[in-house]
VOBA-1610 file (N, C-alpha, C; in pm, whole numbers, padded with zeros to 5 digits, always signed):
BEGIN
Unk+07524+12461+09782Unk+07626+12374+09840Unk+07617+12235+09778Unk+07745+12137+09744Unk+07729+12014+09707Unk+07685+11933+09795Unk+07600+11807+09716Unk+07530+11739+09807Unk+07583+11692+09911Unk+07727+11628+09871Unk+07807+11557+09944Unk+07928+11660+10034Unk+07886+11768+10085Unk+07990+11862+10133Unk+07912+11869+10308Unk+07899+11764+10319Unk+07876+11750+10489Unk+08008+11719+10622Unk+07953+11822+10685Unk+08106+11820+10789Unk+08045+11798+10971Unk+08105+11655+11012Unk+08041+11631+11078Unk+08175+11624+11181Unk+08130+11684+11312Unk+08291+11698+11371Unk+08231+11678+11555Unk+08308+11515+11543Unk+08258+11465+11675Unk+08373+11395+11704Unk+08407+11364+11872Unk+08523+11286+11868Unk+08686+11363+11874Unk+08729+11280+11848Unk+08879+11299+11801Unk+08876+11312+11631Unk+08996+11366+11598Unk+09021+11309+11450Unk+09082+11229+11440Unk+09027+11150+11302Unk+09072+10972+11243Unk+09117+10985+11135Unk+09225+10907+11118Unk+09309+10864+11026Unk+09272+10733+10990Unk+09214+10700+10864Unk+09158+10580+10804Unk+09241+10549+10695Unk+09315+10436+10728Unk+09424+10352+10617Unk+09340+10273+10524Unk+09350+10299+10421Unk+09286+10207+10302Unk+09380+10176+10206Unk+09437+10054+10182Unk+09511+09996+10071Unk+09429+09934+09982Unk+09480+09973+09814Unk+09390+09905+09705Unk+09514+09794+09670Unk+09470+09710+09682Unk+09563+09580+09592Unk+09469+09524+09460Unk+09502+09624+09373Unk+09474+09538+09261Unk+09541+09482+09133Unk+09658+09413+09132Unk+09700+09323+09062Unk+09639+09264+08994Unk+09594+09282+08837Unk+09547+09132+08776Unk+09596+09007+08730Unk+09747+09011+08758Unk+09807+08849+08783Unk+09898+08895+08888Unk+09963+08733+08885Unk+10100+08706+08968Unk+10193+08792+08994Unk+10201+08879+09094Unk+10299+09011+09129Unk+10357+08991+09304Unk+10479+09017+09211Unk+10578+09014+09348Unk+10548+09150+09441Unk+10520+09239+09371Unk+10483+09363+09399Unk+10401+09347+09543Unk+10276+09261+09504Unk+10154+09191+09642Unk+10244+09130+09716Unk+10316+09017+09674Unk+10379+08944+09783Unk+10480+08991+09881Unk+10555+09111+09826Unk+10642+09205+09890Unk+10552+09299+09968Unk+10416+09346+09968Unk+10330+09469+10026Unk+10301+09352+10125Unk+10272+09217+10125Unk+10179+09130+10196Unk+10287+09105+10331Unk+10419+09067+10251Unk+10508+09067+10368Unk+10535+09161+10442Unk+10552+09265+10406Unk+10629+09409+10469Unk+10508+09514+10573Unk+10403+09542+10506Unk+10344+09591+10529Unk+10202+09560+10667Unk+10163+09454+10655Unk+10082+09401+10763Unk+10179+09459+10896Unk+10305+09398+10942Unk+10412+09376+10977Unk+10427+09524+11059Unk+10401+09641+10984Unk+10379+09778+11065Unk+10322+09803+11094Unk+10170+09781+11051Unk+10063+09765+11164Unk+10119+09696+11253Unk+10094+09575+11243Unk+10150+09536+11428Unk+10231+09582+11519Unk+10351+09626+11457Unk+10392+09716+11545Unk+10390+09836+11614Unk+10275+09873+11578Unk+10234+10029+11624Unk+10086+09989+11630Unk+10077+09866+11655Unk+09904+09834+11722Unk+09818+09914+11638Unk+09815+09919+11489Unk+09680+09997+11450Unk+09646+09920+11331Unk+09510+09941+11274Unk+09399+09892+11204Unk+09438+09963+11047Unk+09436+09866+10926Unk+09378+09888+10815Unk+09303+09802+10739Unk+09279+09880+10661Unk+09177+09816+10559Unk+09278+09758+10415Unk+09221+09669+10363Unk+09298+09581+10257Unk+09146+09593+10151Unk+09153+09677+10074Unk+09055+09658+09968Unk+09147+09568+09815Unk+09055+09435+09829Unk+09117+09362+09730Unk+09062+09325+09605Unk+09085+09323+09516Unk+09008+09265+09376Unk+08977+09135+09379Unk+08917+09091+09332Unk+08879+08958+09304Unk+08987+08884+09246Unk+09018+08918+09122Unk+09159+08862+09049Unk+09271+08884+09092Unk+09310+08957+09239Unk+09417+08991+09284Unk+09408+08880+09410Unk+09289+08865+09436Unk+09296+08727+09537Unk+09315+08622+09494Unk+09261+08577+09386Unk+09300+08488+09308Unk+09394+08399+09268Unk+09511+08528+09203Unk+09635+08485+09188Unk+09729+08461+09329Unk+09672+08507+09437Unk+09769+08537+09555Unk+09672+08456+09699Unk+09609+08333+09636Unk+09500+08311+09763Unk+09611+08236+09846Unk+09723+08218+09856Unk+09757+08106+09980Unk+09846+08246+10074Unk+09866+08367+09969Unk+09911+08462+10096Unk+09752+08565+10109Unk+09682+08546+10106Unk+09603+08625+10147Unk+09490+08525+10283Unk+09532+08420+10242Unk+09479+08303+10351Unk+09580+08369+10495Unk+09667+08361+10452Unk+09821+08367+10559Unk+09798+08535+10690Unk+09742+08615+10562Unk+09677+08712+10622Unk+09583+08739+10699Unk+09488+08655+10684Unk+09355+08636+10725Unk+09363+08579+10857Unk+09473+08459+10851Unk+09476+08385+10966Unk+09539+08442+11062Unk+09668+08491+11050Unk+09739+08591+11116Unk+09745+08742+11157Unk+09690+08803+11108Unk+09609+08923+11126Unk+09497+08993+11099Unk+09399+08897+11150Unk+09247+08971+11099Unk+09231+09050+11241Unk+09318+09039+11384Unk+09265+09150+11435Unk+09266+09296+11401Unk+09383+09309+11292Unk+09440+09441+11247Unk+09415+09445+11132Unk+09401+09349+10991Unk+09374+09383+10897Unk+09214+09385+10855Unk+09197+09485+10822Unk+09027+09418+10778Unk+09025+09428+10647Unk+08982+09278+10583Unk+08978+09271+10414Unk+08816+09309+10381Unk+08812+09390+10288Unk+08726+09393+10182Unk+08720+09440+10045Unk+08685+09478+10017Unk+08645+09443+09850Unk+08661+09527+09774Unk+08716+09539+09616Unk+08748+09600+09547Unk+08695+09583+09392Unk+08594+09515+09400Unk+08507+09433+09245Unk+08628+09350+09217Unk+08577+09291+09090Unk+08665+09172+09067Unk+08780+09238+08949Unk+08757+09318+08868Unk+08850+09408+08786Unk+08796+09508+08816Unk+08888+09637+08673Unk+08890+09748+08670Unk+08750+09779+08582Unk+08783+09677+08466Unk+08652+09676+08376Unk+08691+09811+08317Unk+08535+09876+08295Unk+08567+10046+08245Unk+08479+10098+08380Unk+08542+10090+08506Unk+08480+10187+08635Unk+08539+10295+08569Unk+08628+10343+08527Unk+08743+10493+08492Unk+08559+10566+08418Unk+08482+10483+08373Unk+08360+10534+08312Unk+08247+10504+08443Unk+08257+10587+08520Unk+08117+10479+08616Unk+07952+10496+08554Unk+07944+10605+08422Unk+07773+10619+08428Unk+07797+10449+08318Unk+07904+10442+08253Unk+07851+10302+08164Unk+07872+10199+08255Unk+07931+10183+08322Unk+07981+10051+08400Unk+07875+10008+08509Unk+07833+10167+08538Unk+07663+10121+08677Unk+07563+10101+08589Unk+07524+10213+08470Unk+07443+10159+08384Unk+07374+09994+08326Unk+07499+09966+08342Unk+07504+09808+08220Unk+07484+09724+08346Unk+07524+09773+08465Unk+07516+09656+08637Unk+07577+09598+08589Unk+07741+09626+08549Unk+07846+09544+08559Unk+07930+09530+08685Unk+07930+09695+08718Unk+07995+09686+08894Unk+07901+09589+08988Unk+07784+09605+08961Unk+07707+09540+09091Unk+07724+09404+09043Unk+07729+09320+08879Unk+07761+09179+08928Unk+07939+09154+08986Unk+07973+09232+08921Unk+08103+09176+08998Unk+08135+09217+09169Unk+08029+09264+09227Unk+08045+09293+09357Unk+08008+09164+09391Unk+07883+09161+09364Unk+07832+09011+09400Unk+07882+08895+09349Unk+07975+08837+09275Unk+08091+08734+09236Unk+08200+08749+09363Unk+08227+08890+09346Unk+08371+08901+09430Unk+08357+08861+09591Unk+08248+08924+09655Unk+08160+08872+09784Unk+08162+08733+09773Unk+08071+08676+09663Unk+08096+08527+09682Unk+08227+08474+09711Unk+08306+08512+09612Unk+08445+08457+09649Unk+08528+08465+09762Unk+08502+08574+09779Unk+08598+08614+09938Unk+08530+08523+10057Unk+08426+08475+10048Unk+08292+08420+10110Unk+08354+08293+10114Unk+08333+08233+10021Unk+08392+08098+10006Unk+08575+08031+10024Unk+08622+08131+09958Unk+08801+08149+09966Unk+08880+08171+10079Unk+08786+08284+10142Unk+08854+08377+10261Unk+08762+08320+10408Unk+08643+08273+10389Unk+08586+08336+10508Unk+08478+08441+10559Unk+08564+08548+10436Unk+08540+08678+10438Unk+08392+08719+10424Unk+08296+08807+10520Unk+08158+08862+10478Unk+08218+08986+10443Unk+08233+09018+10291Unk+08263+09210+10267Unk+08111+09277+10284Unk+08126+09386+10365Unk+08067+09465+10379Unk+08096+09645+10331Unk+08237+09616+10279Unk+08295+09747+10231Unk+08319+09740+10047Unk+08332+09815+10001Unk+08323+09840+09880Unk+08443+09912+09803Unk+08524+09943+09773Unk+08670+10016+09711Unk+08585+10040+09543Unk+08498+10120+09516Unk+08543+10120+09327Unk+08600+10153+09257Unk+08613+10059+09213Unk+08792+10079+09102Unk+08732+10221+09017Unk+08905+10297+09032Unk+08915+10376+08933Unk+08835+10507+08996Unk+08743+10497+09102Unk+08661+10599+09170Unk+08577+10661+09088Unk+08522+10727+09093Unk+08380+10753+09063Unk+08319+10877+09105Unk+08217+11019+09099Unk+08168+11098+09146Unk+08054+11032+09270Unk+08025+10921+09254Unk+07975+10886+09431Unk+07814+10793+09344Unk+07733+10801+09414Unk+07555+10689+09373Unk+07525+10824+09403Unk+07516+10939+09395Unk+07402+11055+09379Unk+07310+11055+09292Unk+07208+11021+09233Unk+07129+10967+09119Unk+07089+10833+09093Unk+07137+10751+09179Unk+07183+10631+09164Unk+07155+10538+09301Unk+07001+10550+09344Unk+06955+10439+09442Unk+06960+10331+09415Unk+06919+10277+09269Unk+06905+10144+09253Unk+06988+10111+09276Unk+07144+10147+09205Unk+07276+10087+09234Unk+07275+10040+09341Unk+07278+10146+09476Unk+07301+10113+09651Unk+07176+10003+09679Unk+07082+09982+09627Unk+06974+09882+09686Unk+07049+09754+09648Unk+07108+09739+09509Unk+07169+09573+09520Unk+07292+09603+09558Unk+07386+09642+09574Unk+07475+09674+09668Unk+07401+09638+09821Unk+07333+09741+09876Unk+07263+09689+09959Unk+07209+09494+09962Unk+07134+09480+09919Unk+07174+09321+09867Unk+07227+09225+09869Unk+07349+09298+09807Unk+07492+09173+09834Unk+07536+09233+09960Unk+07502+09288+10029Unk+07567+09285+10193Unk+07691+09446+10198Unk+07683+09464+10125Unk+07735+09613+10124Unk+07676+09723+10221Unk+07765+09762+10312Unk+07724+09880+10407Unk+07785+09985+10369Unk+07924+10014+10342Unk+07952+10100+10282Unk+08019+10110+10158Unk+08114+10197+10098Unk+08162+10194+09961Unk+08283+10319+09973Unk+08369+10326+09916Unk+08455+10435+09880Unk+08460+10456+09685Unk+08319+10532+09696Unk+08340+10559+09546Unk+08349+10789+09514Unk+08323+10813+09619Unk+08333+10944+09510Unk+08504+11014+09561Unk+08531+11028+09410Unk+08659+11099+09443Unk+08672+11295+09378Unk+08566+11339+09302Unk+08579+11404+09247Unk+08457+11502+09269Unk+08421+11608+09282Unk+08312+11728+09300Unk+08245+11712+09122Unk+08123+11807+09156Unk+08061+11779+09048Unk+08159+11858+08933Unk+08215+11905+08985Unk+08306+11982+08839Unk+08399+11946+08798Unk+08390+11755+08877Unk+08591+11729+08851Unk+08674+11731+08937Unk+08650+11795+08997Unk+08807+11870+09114Unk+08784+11766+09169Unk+08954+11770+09259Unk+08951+11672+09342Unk+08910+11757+09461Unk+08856+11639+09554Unk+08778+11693+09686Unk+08878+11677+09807Unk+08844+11807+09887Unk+08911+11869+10014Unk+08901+11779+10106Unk+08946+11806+10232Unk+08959+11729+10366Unk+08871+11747+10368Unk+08778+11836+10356Unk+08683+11917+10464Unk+08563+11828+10410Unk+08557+11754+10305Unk+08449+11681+10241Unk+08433+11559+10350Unk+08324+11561+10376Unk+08353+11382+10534Unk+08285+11310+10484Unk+08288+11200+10545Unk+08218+11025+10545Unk+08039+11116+10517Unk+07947+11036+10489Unk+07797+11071+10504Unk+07763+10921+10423Unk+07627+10967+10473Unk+07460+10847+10446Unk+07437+10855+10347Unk+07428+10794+10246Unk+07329+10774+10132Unk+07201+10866+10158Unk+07126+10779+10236Unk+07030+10807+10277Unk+06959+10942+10348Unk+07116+11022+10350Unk+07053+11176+10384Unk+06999+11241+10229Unk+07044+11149+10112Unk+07007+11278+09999Unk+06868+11230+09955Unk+06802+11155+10068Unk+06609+11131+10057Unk+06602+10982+10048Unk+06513+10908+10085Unk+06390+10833+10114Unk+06452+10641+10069Unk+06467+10725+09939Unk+06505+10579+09802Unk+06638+10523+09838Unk+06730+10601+09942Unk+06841+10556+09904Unk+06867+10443+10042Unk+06898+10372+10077Unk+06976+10283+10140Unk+07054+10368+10256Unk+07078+10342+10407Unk+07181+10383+10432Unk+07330+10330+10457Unk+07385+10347+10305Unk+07534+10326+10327Unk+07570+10428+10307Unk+07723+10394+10401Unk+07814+10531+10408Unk+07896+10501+10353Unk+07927+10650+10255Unk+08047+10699+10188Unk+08122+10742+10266Unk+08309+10701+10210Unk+08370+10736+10190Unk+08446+10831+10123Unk+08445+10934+10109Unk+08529+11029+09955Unk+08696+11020+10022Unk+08747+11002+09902Unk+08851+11049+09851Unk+08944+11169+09847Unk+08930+11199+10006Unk+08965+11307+09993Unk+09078+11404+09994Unk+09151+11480+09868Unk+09281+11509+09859Unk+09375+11446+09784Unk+09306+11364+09662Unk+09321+11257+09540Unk+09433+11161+09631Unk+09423+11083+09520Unk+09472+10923+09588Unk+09602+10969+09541Unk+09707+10884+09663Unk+09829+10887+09646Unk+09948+10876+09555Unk+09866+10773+09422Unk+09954+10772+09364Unk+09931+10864+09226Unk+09867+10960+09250Unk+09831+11067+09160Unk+09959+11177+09246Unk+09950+11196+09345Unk+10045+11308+09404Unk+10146+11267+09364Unk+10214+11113+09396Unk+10365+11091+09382Unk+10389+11134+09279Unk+10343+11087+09160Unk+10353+11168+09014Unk+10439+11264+08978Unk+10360+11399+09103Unk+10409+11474+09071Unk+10521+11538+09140Unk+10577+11483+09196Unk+10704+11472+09282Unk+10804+11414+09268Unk+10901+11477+09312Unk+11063+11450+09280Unk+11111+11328+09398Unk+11063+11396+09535Unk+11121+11323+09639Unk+11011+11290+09752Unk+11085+11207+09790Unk+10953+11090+09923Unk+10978+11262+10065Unk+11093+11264+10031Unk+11051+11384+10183Unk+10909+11512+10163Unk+10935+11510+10008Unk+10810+11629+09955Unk+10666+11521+10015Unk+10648+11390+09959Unk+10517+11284+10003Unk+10504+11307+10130Unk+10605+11260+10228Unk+10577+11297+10379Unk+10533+11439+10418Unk+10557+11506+10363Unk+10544+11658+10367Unk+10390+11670+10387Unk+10355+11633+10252Unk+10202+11632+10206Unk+10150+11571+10324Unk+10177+11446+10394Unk+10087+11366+10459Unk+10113+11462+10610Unk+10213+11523+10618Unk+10217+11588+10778Unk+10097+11697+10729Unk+10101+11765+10631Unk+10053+11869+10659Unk+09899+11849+10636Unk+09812+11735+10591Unk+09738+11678+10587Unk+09653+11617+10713Unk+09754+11582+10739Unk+09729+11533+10957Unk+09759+11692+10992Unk+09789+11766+11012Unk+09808+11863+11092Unk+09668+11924+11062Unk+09603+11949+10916Unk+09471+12009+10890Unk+09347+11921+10966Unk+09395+11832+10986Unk+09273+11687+11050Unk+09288+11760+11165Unk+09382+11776+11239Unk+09400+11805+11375Unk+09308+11914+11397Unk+09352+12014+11364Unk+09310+12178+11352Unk+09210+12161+11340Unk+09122+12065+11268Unk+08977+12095+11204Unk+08871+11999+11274Unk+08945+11894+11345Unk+08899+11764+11392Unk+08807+11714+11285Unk+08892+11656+11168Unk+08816+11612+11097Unk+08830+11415+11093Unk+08781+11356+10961Unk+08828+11244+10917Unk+08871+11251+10772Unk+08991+11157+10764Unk+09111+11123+10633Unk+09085+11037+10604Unk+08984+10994+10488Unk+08989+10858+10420Unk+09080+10826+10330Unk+09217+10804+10366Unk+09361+10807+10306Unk+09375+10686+10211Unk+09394+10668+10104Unk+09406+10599+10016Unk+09510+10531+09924Unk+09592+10422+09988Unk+09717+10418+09900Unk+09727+10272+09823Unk+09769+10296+09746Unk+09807+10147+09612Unk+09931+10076+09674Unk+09924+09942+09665Unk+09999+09805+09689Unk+10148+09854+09559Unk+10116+09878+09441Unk+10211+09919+09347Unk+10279+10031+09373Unk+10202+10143+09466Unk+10287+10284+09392Unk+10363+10265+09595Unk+10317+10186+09655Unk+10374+10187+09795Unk+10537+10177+09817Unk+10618+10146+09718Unk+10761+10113+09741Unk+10831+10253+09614Unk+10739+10327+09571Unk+10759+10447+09507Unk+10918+10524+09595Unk+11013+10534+09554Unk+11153+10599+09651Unk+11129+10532+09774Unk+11102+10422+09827Unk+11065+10366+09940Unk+11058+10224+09949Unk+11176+10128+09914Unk+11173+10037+09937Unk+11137+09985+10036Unk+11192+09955+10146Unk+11140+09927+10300Unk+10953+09987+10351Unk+10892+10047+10259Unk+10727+10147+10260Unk+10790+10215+10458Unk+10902+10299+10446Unk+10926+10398+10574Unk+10816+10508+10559Unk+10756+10564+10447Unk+10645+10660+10415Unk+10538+10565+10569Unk+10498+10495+10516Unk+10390+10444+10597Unk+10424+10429+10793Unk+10540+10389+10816Unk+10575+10412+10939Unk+10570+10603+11015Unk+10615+10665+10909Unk+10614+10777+10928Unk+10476+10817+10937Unk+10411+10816+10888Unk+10251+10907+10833Unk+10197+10826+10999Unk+10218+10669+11049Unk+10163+10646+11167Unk+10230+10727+11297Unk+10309+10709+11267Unk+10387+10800+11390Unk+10338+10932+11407Unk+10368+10993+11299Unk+10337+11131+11311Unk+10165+11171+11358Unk+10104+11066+11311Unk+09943+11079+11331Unk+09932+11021+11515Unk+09986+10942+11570Unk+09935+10895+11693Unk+10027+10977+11792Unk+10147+11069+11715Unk+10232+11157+11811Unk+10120+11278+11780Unk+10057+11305+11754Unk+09925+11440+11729Unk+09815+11385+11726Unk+09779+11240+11838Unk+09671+11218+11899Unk+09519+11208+11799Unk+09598+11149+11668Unk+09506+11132+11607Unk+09396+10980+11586Unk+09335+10961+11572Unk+09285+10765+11610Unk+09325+10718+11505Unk+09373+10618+11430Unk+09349+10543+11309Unk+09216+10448+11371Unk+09146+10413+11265Unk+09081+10287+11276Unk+09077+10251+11110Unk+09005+10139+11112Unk+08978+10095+10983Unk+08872+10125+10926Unk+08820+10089+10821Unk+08700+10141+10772Unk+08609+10067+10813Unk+08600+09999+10879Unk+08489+09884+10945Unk+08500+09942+11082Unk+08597+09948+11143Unk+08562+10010+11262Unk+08459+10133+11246Unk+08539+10230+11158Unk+08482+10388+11173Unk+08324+10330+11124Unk+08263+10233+11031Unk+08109+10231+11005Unk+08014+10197+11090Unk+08080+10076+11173Unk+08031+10067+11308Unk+08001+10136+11401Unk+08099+10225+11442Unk+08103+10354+11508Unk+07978+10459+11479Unk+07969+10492+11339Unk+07863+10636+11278Unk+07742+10507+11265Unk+07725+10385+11259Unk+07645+10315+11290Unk+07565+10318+11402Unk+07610+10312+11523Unk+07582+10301+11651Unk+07551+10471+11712Unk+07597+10537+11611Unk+07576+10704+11661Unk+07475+10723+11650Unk+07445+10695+11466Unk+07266+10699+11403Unk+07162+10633+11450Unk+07207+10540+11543Unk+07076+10436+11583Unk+07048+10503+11754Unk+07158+10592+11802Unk+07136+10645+11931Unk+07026+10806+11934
//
């Protein structure tokens, strides 16, 4: 069995919103997701996560201030390194501890800019997960990192099932830190749109996605891009829909800070 093929089924099932905003300049694209999008959370009272780049805060710090101030009960910002770099490569990019300094730059910044203590992690471009790879999670660990959303792929490539859940570092032995992963599970969104004609086929995918959560009482670490969000969807109605349909089938959203807290407080009971 793969290391990371742990199925832990407590609770209700959760629906976990994760947006990547990574822009490396000035995009209307952010300023249109920044306006529109917060905006449905509030209206349906639920929690996401804003994983941001460093250079995407950057160019956009007086609306990401605006955010912060106005909805940090619902948005929770954290972190996305400061670029892409070559993560699309993660054995050269962890190798060289290029991801881990730019974790620790980007922390600073959000630190100083925002306010912000990140404790969450987004790696660009995703990654097969730190399986081999304690040292990485110890300075991660370090810079204040509890968890991370890096594995998107099984050891053979494939993209990984629902059925793949959140887990500990620290269950695969001794050396490792306990932060919790995230996977990727059911490739990121804007790999599906791709391959699709129409937004009713996308909704499709996401009902029948929540309907398998249901059935299985699992967790959806759902993953969508600031760019591919207005994909046949100007107004982002995809995103109103996927909430509806998830809290009309009694599913929880939280954020990814909520849900760590939560398997936090489980492990220490």
């Amino acid at each position: 069995m793969p290391f990371f093929t742990i199925i832990t089924v407590m609770g209700s099932p959760v629906l976990l919103i994760g947006y990547d905003l990574e822009e490396t300049s000035r995009s209307n694209i952010i300023v249109k997701f920044l306006n529109l999008v917060p905006r449905i959370h509030v209206e349906y009272s639920v929690p996401a996560t804003f994983f941001i780049q460093g250079k995407t805060l950057l160019y956009h710090l007086e609306e990401f201030k605006k955010i912060v101030k106005k909805y940090s009960d619902l948005i929770d910002i954290q972190q996305h390194a400061f670029s892409h770099l070559s993560h699309r490569d993660p054995n050269a990019s962890l190798d060289d501890n290029a991801l881990e300094r730019e974790v620790e730059v980007t922390s600073d910044i959000f630190k100083a800019l925002l306010g912000v203590n990140c404790i969450g992690l987004g790696v660009p471009g995703g990654s097969k997960g730190f399986k081999g790879k304690p040292e990485s999670l110890k300075k991660l660990w370090e810079y204040g990192i509890r968890f991370v959303r890096s594995l998107d792929k099984d050891e053979k490539g494939n993209v990984l099932s629902l059925d793949v859940q959140p887990f500990w570092y620290d269950e695969l032995g001794p050396e490792y830190p306990p932060i919790l992963e995230y996977p990727v599970q059911g490739g990121y969104e804007s790999n599906i749109k791709m391959g699709l004609n129409k937004k009713t086929d996308f909704v499709q995918h996401i009902k029948n996605s929540i309907d398998y959560i249901v059935e299985k009482n699992l967790t959806w670490c759902y993953v969508q891009h600031a760019y591919t969000s207005f994909w046949k969807d100007p107004k982002v109605k995809i995103i109103e829909e996927m909430i509806t349909y998830a809290l009309d089938n009694k599913v929880s959203i939280r954020s990814y800070t909520q849900y760590y807290y939560e398997k936090w407080r489980e492990r220490k009971q």
